[in-house]
C-alpha positions as CSV (number, residue, x, y, z in Angstrom):
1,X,92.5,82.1,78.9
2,X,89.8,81.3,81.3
3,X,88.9,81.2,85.1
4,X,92.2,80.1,87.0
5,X,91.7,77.8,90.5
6,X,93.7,79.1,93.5
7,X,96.3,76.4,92.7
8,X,96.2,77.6,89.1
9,X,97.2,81.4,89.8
10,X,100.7,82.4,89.1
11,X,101.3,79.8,86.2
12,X,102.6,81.1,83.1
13,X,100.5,82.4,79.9
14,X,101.9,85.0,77.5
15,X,100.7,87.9,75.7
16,X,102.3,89.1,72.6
17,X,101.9,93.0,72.4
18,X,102.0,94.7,69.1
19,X,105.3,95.8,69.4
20,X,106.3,92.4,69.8
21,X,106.9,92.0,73.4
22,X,105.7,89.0,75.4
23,X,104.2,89.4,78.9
24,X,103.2,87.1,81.5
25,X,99.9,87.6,82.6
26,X,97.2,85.9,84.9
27,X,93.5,86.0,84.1
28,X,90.4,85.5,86.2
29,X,87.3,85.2,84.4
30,X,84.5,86.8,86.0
31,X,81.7,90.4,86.0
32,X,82.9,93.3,85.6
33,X,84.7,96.1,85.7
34,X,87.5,93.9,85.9
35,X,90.1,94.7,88.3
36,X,93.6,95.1,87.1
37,X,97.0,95.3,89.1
38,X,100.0,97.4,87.8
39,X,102.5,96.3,89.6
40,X,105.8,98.5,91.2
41,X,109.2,99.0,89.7
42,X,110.9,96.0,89.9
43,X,108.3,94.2,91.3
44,X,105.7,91.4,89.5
45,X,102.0,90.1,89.3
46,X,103.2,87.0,92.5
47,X,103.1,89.6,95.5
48,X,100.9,89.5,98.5
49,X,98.9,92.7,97.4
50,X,97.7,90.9,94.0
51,X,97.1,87.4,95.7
52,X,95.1,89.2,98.4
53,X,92.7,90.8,95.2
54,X,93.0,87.6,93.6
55,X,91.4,85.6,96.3
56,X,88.6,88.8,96.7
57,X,88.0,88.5,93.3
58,X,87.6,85.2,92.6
59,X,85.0,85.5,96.2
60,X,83.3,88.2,94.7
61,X,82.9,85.8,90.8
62,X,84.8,89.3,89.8
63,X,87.2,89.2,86.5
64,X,90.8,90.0,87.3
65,X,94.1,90.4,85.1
66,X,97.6,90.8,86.9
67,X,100.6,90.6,84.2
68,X,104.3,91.6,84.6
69,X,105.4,94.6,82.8
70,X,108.1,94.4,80.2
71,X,111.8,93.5,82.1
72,X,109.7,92.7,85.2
73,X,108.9,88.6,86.6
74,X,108.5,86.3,83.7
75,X,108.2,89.0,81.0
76,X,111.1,89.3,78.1
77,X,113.7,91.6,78.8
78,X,115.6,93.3,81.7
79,X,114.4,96.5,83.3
80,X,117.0,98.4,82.4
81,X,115.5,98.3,78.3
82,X,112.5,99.8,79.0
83,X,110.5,103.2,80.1
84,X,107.2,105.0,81.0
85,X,106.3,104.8,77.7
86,X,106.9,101.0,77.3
87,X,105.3,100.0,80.4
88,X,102.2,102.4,79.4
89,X,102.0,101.1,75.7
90,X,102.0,97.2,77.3
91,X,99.2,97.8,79.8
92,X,97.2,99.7,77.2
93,X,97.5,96.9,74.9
94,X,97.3,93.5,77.2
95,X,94.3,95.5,78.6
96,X,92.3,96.1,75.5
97,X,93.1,92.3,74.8
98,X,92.3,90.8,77.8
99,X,89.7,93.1,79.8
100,X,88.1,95.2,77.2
101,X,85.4,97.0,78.4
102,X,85.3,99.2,81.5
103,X,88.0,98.0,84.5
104,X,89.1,99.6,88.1
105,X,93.0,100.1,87.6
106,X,94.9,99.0,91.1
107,X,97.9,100.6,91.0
108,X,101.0,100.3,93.2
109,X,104.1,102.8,93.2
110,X,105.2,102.7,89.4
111,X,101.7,101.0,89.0
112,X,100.1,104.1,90.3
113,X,102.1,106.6,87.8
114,X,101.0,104.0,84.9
115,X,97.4,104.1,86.3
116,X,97.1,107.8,86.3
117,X,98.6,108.2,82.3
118,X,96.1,105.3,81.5
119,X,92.9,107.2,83.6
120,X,93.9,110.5,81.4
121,X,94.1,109.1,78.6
122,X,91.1,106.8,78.6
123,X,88.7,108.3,81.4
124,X,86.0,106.4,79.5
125,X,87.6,103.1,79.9
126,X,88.0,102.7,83.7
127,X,85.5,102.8,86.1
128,X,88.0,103.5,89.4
129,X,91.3,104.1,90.6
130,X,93.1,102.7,93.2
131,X,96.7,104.1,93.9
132,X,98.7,102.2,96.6
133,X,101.6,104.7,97.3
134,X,101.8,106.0,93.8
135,X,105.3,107.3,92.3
136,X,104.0,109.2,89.8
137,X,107.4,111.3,88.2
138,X,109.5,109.8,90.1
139,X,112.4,110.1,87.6
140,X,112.1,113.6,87.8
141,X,112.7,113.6,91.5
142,X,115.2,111.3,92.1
143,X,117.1,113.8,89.0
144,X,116.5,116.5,91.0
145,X,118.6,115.0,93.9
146,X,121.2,113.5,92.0
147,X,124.8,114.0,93.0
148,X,127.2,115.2,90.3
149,X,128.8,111.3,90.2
150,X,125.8,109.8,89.6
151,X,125.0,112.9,86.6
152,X,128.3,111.9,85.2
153,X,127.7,107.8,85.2
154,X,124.4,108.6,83.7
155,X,125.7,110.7,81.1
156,X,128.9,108.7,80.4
157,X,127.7,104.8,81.0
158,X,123.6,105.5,80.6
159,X,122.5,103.8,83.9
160,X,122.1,105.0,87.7
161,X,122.7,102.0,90.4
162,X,121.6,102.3,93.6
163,X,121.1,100.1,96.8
164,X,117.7,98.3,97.6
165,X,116.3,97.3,100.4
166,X,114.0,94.8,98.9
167,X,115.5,91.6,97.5
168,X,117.1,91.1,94.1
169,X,120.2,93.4,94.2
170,X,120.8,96.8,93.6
171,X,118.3,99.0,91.7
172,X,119.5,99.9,88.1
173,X,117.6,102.9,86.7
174,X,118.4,104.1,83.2
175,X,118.9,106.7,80.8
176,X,115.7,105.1,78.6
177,X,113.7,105.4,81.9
178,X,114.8,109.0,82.7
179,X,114.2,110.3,78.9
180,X,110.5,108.5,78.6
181,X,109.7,110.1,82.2
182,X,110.5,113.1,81.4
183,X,108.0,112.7,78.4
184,X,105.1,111.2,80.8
185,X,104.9,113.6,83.9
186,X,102.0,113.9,85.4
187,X,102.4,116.7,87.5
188,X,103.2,119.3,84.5
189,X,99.7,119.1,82.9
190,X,96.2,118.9,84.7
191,X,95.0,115.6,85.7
192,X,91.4,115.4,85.7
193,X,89.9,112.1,87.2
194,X,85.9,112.0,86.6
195,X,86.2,108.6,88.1
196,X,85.6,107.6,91.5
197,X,89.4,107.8,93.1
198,X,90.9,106.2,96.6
199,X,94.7,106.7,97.2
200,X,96.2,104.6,99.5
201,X,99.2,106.1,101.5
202,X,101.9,105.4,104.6
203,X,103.0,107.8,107.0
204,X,106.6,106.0,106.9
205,X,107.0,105.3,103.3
206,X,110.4,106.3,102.9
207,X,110.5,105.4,98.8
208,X,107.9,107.8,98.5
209,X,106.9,110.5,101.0
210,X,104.0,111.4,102.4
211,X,103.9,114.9,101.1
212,X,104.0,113.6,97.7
213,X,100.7,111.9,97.9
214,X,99.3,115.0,99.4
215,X,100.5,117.2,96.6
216,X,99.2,114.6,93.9
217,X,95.6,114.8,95.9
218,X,95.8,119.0,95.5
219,X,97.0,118.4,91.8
220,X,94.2,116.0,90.9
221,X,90.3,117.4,90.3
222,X,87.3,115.0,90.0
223,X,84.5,114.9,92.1
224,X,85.4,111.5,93.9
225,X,88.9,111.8,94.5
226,X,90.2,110.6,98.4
227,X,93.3,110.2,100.4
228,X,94.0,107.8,103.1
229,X,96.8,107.9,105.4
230,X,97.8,104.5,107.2
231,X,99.7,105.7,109.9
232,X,103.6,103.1,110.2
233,X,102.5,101.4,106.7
234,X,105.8,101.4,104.7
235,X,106.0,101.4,100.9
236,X,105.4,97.2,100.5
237,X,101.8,98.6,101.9
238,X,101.5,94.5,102.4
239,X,100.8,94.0,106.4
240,X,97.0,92.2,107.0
241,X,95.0,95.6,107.9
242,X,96.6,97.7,105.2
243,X,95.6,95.1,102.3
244,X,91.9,95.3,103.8
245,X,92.2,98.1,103.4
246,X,93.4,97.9,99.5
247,X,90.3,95.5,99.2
248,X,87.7,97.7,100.8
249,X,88.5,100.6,98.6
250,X,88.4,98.2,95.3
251,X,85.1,97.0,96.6
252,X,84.0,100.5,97.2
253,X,84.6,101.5,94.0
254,X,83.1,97.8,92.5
255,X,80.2,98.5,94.4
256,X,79.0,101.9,92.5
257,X,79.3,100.0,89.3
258,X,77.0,97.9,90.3
């Protein structure tokens, strides 16, 4: 552990969880709350939105912990082994392990459903929220559109494919992931945020729609709870002004900590 140079960030250091499973991770030493990045599904702690908080943080002397998820980057295991509840029980633990104390959760599409069960859970434990087109339940609607093929290869082989347009083949979703989300919505039970809350959001996300974010921003109470609509951002949310964005909400929320 320690205070990683530039040069330094993205190299390899592993956390075992108590359930065994070893995560990469990256640590920036630093004040806090420390900021920390949940990453999307099928997705990892190297993208431009974490080195963009990466270089604010290490300009602002802030602490920072990005880490891959279980199945995800240089983690053990393949996606397709894990669920909400896995990916929820590793950022619980690699959290209270390596940023105990208060932190502002960054979360991006999965990242943001993992964000929102850890901010309910633990309202004590972090001092913001910053959702960057957050997928919270998604399992339960890409069930609801399912077509009677894709019901049937669930059922009968236990996984869903489907094409990407990102790189690194076709998506794989399985049965594990569909049974732990179903266990882990958000939207069935209140969702009460007392911390200070910014949700980032494009008008041309296609992976998750703009009226979902609008309907997660009705579902949610807490007295500091906005939504901001970047107008043509899609759902990498990674072009120059929509990570300043990112970065002035964290330092919004960084800033009435101080």
């Amino acid at each position: 552990m320690g205070y990683l140079s530039k040069e330094e960030w993205g190299l390899m250091m592993l956390h075992t969880t108590a359930a065994g499973r070893r995560l990469a991770y990256d640590l920036i030493e630093g004040a806090g709350p420390a900021v920390v990045f949940l990453h999307g599904f099928r997705s990892d702690r190297k993208g431009t939105k974490v080195a963009a908080l990466a270089d604010w943080c290490r300009a602002e002397g802030r602490a920072m912990l990005a880490f891959d998820l279980s199945g995800h980057g240089d983690s053990d295991g393949a996606v397709e082994e894990f669920g909400i509840s896995d990916w929820v029980e590793d950022a619980a633990d690699i959290i209270d392990a390596l940023a105990p104390g208060r932190h502002v959760l960054v979360g991006s599409s999965l990242g943001g459903w993992l964000s929102f069960l850890l901010a309910r859970a633990r309202p004590d434990r972090v001092a913001g929220l910053v959702t960057i087109a957050a997928a919270p339940d998604f399992t339960r609607r890409m069930e609801a559109g399912f077509s009677d093929a894709e019901r049937a290869d669930l059922a009968d082989k236990g996984v869903v494919t489907r094409p990407s347009d990102y790189e690194g083949g076709d998506y794989v979703f399985s049965r594990r992931l569909f049974d732990q989300g179903a266990r882990n919505l958000v939207f069935n039970e209140p969702l009460t945020l007392p911390m200070p809350v910014r949700m980032l959001q494009g008008t041309a996300d296609v992976d998750v729609p703009m009226s979902e974010a609008l309907r997660l921003l009705d579902h949610a109470t807490g007295p500091d709870i906005r939504l901001t609509l970047m107008r043509d951002a899609d759902h990498r949310f990674s072009a120059p002004p929509q990570l300043a964005l990112m970065l002035s909400a964290v330092a919004e929320i960084v800033g009435q900590e101080a």
